[in-house]
C-alpha positions in Angstrom: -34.2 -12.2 13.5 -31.3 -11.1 10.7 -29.5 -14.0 9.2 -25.3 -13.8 9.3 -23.9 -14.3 5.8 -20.1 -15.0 5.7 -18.3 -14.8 2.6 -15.2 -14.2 0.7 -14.6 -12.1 -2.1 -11.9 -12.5 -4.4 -10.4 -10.7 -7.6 -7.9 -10.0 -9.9 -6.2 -8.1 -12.3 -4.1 -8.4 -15.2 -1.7 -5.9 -16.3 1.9 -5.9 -18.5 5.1 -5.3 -16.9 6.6 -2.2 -16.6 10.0 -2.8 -15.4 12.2 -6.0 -15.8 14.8 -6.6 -13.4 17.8 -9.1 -14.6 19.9 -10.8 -11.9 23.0 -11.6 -13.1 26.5 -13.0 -11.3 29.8 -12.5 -12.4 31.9 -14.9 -11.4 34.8 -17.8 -12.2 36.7 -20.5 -10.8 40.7 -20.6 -11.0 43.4 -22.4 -9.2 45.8 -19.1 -9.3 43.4 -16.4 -6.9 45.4 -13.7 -8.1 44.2 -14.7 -11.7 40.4 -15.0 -10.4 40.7 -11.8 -9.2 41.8 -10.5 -12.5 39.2 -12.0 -14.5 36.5 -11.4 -12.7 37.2 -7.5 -12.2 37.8 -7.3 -15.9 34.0 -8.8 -16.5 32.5 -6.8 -14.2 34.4 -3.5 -15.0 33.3 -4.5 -18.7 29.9 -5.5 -17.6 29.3 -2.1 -15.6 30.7 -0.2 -18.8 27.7 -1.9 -21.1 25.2 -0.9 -18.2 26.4 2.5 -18.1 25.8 2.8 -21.8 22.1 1.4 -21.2 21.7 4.3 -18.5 22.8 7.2 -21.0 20.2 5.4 -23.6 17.5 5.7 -21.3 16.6 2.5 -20.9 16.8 1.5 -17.5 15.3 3.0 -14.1 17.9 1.5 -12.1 20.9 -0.5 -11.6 23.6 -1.5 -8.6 26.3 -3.7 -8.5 27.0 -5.6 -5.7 31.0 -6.3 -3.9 33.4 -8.8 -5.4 33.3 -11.5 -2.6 36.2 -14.5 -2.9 36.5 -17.9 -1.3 39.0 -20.8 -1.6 37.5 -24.7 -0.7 39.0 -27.8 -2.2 35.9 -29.4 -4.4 35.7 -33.5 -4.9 35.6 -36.0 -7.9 32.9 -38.6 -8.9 35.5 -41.2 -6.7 35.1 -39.2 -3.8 39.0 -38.3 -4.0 39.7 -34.3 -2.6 41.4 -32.5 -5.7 43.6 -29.5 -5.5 42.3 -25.7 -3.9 40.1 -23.5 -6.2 39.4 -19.8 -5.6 35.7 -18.8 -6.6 34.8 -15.2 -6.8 31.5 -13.5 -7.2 29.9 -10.3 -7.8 25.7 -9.3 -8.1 24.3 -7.3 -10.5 20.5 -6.3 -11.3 19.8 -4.3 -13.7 16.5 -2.3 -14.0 15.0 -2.1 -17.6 12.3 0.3 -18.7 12.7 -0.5 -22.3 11.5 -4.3 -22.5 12.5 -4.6 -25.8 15.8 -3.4 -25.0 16.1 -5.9 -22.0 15.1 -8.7 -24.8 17.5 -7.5 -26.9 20.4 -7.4 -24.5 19.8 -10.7 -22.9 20.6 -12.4 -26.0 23.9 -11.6 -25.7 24.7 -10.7 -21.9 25.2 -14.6 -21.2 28.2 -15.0 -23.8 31.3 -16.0 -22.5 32.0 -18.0 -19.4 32.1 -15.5 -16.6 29.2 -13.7 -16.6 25.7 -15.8 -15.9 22.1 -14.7 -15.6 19.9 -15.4 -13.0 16.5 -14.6 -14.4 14.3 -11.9 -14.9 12.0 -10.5 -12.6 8.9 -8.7 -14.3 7.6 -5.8 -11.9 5.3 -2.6 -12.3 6.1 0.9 -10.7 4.7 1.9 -7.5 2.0 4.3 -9.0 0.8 1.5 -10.7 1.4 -1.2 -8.2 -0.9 0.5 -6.1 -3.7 2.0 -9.2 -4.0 -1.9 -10.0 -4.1 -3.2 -6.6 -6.8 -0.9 -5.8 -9.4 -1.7 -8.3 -8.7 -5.4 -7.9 -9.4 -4.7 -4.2 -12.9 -2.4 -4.9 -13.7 -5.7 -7.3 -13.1 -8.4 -4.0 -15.2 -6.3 -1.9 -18.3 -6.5 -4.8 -17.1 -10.1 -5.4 -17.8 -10.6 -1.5 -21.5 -8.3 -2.0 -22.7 -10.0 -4.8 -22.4 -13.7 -3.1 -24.0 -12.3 0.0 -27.2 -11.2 -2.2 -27.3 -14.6 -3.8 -27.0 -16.1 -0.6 -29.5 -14.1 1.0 -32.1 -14.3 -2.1 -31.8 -17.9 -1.8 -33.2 -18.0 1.8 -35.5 -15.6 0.9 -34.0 -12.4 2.8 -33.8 -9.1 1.8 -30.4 -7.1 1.3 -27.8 -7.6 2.8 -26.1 -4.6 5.0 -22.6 -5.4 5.9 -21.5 -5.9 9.1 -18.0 -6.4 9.3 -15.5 -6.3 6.1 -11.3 -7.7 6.5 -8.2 -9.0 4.2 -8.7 -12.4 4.3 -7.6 -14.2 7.8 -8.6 -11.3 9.9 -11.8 -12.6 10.4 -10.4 -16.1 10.8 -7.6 -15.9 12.7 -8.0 -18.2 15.0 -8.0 -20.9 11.8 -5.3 -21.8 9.9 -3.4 -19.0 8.4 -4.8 -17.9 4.9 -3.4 -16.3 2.0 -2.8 -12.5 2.1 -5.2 -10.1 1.2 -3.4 -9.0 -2.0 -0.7 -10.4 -3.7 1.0 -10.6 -7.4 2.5 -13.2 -9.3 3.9 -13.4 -12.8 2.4 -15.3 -15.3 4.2 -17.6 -17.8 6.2 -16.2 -20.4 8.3 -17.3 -23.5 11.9 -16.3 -22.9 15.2 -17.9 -24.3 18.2 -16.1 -22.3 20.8 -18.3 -24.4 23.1 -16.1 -26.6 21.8 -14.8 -29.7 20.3 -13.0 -31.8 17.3 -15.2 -32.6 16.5 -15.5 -28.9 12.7 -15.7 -28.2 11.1 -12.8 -25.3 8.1 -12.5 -24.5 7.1 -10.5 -21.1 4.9 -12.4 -18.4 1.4 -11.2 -17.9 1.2 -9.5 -14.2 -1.5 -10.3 -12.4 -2.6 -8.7 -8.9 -4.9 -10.7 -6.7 -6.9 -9.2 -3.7 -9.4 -11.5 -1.7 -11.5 -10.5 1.7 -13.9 -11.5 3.8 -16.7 -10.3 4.9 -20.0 -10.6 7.1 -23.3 -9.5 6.4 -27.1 -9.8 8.0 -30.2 -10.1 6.3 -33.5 -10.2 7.4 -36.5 -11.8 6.2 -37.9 -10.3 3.0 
């Protein structure tokens, strides 16, 4: 009688970033609204003029720039004491970089002054490549998943394994508790100082594509 072997396979992949994606918000906080208003369309007008320049440079695959959203609310002291109406205004903006060493370059200075703030950076790779590296890491799961079967079945003194039925991981044990996805990719660390300057310190994170399945297998004795 064949012998079920259940296993999961897992990989991954490491790859650098292709594209870097800087959220940034434009924004300030005045008692006049008329004067918010002002300030903040100047900075983004002036903002959107630098990004344009970028564009005709070819460095960057994409940008957009979100509305200009204001609110008014009445914010409170340290003694709990309601102080007079503000007006807060706000507009997003991502930016798209294909030149990495531009984006380092111009994140140095794209945080100077007091109305424009960055979010982060998020470190992405192009779809052709998205899915080039999520395939081999998937092709290396599945052997992951075939070579722990053989060990398993050479330890009980089977013979090779065949395969019986193959899943991203959680199809197979779905009526458990829910498991991770069957791929997935995560940034590693990196070394980046967004402060103003020219001395600032960029580095872009490592990518790294994961893929994990499970699988079942029957061997019979040897």
């Amino acid at each position: 009688m064949a012998t079920v072997i259940a296993v999961r396979g897992t990989a991954e992949e490491r790859i650098d970033p292709e594209l870097g994606a800087v959220s940034l918000t434009v924004g300030v906080s005045e008692p006049d609204r008329d004067t918010a208003l002002a300030r903040t369309t100047e900075a983004r007008e002036r903002l959107i003029a630098e990004i344009r320049e970028l564009e005709a440079a070819g460095a960057l695959d994409t940008w957009s720039a979100g509305q200009l959203r204001v609110w008014s609310h009445r914010p409170w002291n340290n003694e709990g004491k309601q102080l007079p109406l503000v007006h807060q205004t706000s507009a997003e903006v991502e930016i798209v970089f294909t030149d990495l060493e531009r984006l380092g370059e111009w994140v140095s200075g794209a945080g100077v002054g007091d109305t424009v703030a960055i979010g982060g950076i998020d470190w992405r790779l192009t779809d052709a490549s998205r899915r080039r590296v999520q395939e081999l890491a998937q092709r290396a799961a599945v052997a992951d998943a075939l070579e722990k079967a053989r060990v398993y079945a050479s330890a009980l003194g089977l013979g090779a394994p065949a395969p019986v039925e193959l899943a991203d991981t959680g199809l197979l044990t779905a009526h458990q508790a829910p498991q991770p996805r069957g791929e997935r990719m995560f940034a590693m660390a990196a070394s980046a100082d967004m402060g103003a300057g020219s001395g600032a310190e960029f580095a872009p994170a490592k990518l790294v594509i994961e893929a994990s399945v499970e699988a079942r297998f029957e061997a019979a004795p040897a």
